[in-house]
C-alpha positions in Angstrom: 167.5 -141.1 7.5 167.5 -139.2 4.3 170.9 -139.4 1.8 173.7 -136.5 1.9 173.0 -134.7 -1.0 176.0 -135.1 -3.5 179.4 -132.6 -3.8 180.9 -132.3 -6.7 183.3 -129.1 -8.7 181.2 -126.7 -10.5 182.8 -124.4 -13.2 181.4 -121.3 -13.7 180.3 -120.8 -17.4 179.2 -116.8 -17.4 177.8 -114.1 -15.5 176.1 -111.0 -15.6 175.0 -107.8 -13.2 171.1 -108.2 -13.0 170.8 -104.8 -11.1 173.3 -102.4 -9.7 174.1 -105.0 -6.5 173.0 -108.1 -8.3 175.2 -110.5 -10.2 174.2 -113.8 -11.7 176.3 -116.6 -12.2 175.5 -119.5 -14.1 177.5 -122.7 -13.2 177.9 -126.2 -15.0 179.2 -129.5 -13.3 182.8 -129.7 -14.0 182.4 -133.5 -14.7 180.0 -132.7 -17.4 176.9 -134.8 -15.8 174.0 -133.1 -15.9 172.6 -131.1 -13.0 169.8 -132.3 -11.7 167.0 -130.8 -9.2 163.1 -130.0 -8.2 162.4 -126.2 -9.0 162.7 -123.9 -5.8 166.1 -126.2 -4.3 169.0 -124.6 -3.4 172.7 -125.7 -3.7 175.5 -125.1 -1.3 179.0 -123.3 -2.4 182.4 -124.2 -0.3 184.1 -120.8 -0.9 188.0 -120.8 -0.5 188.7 -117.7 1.5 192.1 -116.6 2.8 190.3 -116.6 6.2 189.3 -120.3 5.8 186.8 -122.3 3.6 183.2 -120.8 3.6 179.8 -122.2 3.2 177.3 -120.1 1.2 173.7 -121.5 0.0 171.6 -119.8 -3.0 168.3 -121.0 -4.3 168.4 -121.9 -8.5 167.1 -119.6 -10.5 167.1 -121.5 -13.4 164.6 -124.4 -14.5 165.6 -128.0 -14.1 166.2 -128.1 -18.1 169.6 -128.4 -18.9 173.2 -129.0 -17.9 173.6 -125.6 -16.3 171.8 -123.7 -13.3 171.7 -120.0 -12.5 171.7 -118.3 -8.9 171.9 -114.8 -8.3 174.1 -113.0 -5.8 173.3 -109.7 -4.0 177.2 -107.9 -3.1 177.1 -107.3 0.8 179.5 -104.8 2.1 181.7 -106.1 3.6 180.5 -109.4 2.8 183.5 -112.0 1.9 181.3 -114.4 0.5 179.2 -112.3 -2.2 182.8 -110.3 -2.7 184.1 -113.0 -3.4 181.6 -114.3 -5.8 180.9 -110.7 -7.5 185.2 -111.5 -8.5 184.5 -114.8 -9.7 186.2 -114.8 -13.5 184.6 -117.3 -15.9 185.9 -120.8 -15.6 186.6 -120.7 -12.2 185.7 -123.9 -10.2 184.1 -124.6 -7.1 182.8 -127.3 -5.0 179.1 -127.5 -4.5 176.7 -129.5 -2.3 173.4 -130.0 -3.4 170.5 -129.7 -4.6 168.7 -129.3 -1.0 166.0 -128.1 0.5 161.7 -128.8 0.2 160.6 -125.6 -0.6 159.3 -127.2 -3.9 156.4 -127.2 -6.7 155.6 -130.2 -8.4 155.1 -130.6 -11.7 152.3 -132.6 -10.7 151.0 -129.3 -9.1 148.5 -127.9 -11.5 146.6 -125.3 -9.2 146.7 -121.6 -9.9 149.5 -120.3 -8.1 150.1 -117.1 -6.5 154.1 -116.5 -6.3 155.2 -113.7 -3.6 159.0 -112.6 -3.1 160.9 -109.7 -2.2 164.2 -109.4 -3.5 166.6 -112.5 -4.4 163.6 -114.6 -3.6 162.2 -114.3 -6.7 164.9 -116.5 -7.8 163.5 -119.6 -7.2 160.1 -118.9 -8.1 161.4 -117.4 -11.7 162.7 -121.5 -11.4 158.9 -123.0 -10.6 157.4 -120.4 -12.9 159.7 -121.5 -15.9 159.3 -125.4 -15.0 155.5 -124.8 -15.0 155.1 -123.2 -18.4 157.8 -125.7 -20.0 155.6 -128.8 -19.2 152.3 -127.6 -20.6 150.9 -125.7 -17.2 147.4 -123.5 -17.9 146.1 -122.8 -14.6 146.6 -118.8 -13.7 149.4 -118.3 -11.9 150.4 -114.3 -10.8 153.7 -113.0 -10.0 154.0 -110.7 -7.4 157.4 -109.0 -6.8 158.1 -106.2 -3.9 161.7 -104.1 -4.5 162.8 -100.9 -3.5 162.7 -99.4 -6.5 162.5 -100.1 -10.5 166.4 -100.7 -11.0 166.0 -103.6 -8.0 163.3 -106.0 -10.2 165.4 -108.7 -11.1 164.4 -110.7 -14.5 161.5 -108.3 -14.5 162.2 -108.4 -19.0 162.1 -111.6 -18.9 159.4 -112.3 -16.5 156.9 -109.3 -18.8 158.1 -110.9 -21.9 157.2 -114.5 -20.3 153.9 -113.3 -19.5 153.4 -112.0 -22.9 153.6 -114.9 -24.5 151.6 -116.9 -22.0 148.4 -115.5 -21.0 147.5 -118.0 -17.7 150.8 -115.6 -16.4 150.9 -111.9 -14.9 153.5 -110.4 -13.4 152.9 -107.5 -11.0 155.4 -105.1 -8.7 155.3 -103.2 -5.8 157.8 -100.5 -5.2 158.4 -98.9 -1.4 160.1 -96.1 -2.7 159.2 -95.8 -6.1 159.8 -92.6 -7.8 157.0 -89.7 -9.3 157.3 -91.5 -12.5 156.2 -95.3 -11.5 152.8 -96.3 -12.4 152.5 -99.3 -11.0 151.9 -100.9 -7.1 153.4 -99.4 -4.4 154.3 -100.6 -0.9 154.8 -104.1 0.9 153.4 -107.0 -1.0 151.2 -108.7 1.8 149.0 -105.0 1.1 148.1 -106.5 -2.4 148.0 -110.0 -1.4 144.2 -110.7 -0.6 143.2 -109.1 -3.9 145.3 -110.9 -5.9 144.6 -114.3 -3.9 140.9 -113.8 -4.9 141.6 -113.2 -8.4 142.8 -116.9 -8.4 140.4 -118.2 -7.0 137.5 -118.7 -9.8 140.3 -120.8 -11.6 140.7 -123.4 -8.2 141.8 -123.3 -4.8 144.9 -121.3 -5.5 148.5 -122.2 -3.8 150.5 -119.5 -2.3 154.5 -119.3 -2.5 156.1 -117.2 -0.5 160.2 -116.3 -0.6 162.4 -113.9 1.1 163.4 -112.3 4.0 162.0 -113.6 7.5 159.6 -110.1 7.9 158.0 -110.3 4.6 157.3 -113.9 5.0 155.8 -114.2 8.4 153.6 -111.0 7.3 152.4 -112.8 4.4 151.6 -115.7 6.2 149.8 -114.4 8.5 147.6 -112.5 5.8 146.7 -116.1 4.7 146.9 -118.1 7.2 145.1 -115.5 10.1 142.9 -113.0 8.0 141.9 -115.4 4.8 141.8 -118.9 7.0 143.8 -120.4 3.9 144.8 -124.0 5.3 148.5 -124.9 5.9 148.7 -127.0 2.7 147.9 -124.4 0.1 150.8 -122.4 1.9 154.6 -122.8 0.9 157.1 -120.6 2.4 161.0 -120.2 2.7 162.8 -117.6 4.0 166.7 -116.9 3.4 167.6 -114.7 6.8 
């Protein structure tokens, strides 16, 4: 039987809007030990809500390099635990549980990589993509991002300035209702999947990782797993609904 993962306060250090509904919050242990985790793991919140203590988990966003982590927050209507955390003034403390969860890329893992989210998911992938590059990674790896629209790509500066400065990275978006003026892909991301699979694969036999609601996933999967007979182990997956 596997270990509880550790609670301990966490005190948050700053935050920022990402988008119009996205706010991200970056968090440091109150003991001042460092925060340690595998890039793509989650942590837990315990939210204290007039109605009663609240659990809330969000994947890092941030690399497993320093003493803080970042996770990013998308305000629900209605929702008391992202209202809550949209309020949350710097130096505020909470308690957290974690890290948890296996949705997680070695740094051992040296294939080219094909990196799929919608939404918030590309938090922890912006995590495995900024682990990679940190520890000396060359193999291609490709970004591929689906969001409504342009004001909904989160870290998309810092993802394009990223792949600027590393040429074995691209990042690509696909927009389901982008406007006249967008350039770019359009529609769902499993639509420009195969094409960008097969790009990777004169560099290796290229892993797939996959994050975000339960549709998008199970329609990605199935593009690999069904239509391109990719086997179960080059196929990493977590959803968040």
């Amino acid at each position: 039987m596997s270990a509880a993962p550790p609670t301990f306060d966490v005190t948050l250090r700053s935050a920022r809007m990402l988008t119009p509904s996205v706010r991200e919050l970056t968090f440091q242990r109150a003991d001042g030990e460092p925060v340690t985790f595998d890039a793509g793991q989650w942590m837990s919140f315990v939210l204290p809500l007039p109605e009663g203590e609240m659990r809330r988990a969000y994947s890092i966003a941030s690399p497993p390099d320093g003493d803080t982590f970042d996770i990013a927050v998308t305000h629900v209507d209605g929702g008391p635990g992202s209202t809550y955390l949209h309020a949350l003034e710097p130096g505020a403390t909470l308690r957290a549980i974690g890290p948890q969860g296996f949705f997680t890329r070695p740094r051992s893992d040296d294939a080219p990589a094909l990196f799929i989210a919608t939404g918030t998911g590309v938090t922890p992938l912006r995590s495995m993509v900024r682990d990679a590059l940190a520890h000396g990674h060359v193999k291609p790896m490709i970004v591929l991002v689906g969001v409504r629209e342009e004001q909904d790509r989160l870290y998309h500066e810092e993802l394009e300035a990223l792949a600027a400065a590393h040429p074995q990275l691209r990042v690509e978006y696909t927009l389901s209702r982008g406007k006249d003026g967008w350039t770019g892909r359009r529609g769902y991301v499993q639509t420009h999947v195969p094409e960008l699979f097969r790009e990777l694969e004169p560099s290796g036999a290229p892993h797939a990782w996959i994050c975000g609601l339960e549709r998008m996933v199970s329609a990605v999967r199935n593009v690999l797993r069904k239509d391109m007979s990719l086997p179960r182990q080059q196929v990493h997956s977590e959803r968040y609904d």
